[in-house]
Every structure is written in C-alpha cells, then in structure tokens.
C-alpha positions, 0 to 999 in steps of 0.5 A, a space after each residue: 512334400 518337398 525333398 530337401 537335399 543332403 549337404 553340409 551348413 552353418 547352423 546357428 548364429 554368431 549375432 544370436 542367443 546364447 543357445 544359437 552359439 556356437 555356428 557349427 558345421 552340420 550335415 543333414 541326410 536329404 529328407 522331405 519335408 511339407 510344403 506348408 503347416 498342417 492345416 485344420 483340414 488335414 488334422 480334421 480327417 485325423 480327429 475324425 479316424 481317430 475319435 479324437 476332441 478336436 484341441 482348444 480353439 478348434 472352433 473359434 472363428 480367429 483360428 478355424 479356417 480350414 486352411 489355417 494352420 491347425 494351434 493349439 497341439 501338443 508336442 504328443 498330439 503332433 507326434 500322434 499325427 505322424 504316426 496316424 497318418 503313417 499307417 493310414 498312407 504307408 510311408 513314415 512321417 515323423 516331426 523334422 529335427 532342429 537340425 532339419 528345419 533350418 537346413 531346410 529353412 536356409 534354402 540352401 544358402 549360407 549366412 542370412 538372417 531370415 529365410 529372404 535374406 538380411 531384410 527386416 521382417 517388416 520388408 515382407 509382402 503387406 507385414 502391417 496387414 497380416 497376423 491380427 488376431 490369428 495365423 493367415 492360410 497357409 501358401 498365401 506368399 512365395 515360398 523359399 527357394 526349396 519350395 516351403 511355405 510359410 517358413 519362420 511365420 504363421 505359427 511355431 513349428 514343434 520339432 522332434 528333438 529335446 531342447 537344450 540351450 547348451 547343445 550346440 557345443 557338443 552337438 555331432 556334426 552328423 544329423 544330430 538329433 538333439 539330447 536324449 533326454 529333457 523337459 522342454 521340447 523344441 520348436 522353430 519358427 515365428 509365430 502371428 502372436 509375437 510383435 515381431 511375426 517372423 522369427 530369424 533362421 537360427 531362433 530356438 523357441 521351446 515348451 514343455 511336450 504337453 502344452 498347447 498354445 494358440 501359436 504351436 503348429 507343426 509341418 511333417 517330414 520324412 525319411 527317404 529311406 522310410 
C-alpha cells in the first residue's frame, strides 16, 4: 500500500468529455492505495478461503500469469474481495473512489494529460510490443511519482462510486463519493483491450456492477482512519 497524501486538485479536464467537465476543485483526505492491481495470485488465495469459482478467464494462458492482473470481476466480487481480506488482516479495504484514483493518478502534479506528463502514449517504454493478446504483470515499469503501478493501463480499475456523466457540476468539493444511486458502476484507467492502451487521467469509463469483462480489474485502498 502507498499513502497518498491529503490535498486539494483540479479534477477533470476542460479538453475532455463532457463527463470530465467542468474542472472542479477537490479535496481528498490522505488514503492508502495499492501499488499495483490485484493479481491472480492475490485473488487465488481469496477463491481458495472462500470456495469460490474462479470468474471467466481464469485459465486461459492470455490471461493467467500469476502476476497478471486478476480480468473478468464484477463490481461485487471486487467489493467481496475487500471485505474478504478486510477480515482476514484486520484492517479495512475498500475500492477507492473516482475521486481518489485520479488524485492518486496525478502524483501529485496539476494539469497534465496522462500520469507522465502531455507525451502521447505511444511515447511510453516499448507501447508497440506491450498489451497483444492480454494484460502484462503487473510492476514491469517505473511507477508514478506516488509510487502506483500500472496507473491509466493494463486493465480498467472499478472504482467505488456510481457513474453519473453529470456529476461534476454538482459534485461537493470535499471527498465526494459519487451519487447515491445508479445503474453503471464507475471504472478508471486504461485498458490492454483498446487501440490506444493508455487512457488520459481524467477519462471516465463505467458498466453495470454485474458485468465482467476481460479488461475490468481493480486495485484497493484505505481509509487511514480504518
């Protein structure tokens, strides 16, 4: 885990989606968040305490790496994952909120594009060779300047909150949690399935809570105060 520290940041982007409008000012409580995406090694010891069937994919050779983010969850099961490993350790793990992951995706610094900067993604370390057929293991490149893995690729990231693509204007400027109620569940980052693999720091993506998708993964937080 790796604390992301409290402060105020420009969420969104005026060159965006209408869902990324307008830039509002947030500010988001210091929280710990995980390095990389949970991997099938990590969600293994999960189905195993749990007696669970392992979701689709689990044994196909594009997607079983031990090391490999763990595809194919639902919005539950991700949530499920928490709470499992919340009583198995004793502290409390929680899917991050929108707001959350792209304060922790910026690093800390206002106004780029992508987590690197405004450089297009096919700037990045070896971007022709990575993503064929499937996610890469996670950690393979240099983290963000808080230390995140894999931050806007690999895989889409479910977040906490409902999706609404009208939220920003009414969201309150204080840990916003999303609106109280929906039918899509929102997600972040990119994904190995697209054509471009990395996904801007402000892009919203979102499904319904119940489907799983071979590019849906998710990494976990917490609360300091939990």
């Amino acid at each position: 885990m790796v604390r992301v520290p409290e402060g105020w940041f420009g969420m969104g982007c005026e060159r965006g989606r209408d869902d990324e409008k307008p830039v509002h000012r947030v500010w988001v409580d210091a929280f710990e968040l995980a390095a990389y995406q949970v991997t099938n090694a990590e969600y293994g010891c999960f189905l195993a305490a749990m007696s669970c069937a392992p979701p689709p994919c689990w044994s196909d050779p594009n997607f079983h790496d031990p090391q490999m983010p763990v595809v194919a969850v639902s919005w539950h099961q991700a949530a499920d994952y928490c709470e499992w490993l919340s009583g198995a350790t004793g502290k409390r793990y929680r899917l991050p909120s929108e707001a959350e992951w792209e304060r922790a995706a910026r690093g800390g610094v206002e106004g780029f594009t992508y987590p690197w900067g405004d450089a297009p993604p096919e700037t990045v370390p070896d971007y022709g060779k990575r993503w064929k057929l499937g996610p890469e293991p996670v950690g393979q490149y240099p983290p963000n300047a808080y230390g995140l893995y894999n931050v806007g690729d690999n895989v889409h990231e479910w977040c906490a909150d409902w999706y609404d693509d009208g939220y920003y204007g009414r969201s309150p400027e204080r840990n916003p949690q999303g609106p109280k109620s929906g039918s899509r569940r929102a997600s972040r980052g990119g994904s190995w399935r697209h054509h471009i693999k990395v996904t801007p720091t402000a892009a919203r993506s979102s499904i319904p809570p119940e489907f799983q998708y071979a590019d849906y993964g998710f990494r976990i937080a917490r609360s300091l105060s939990a």
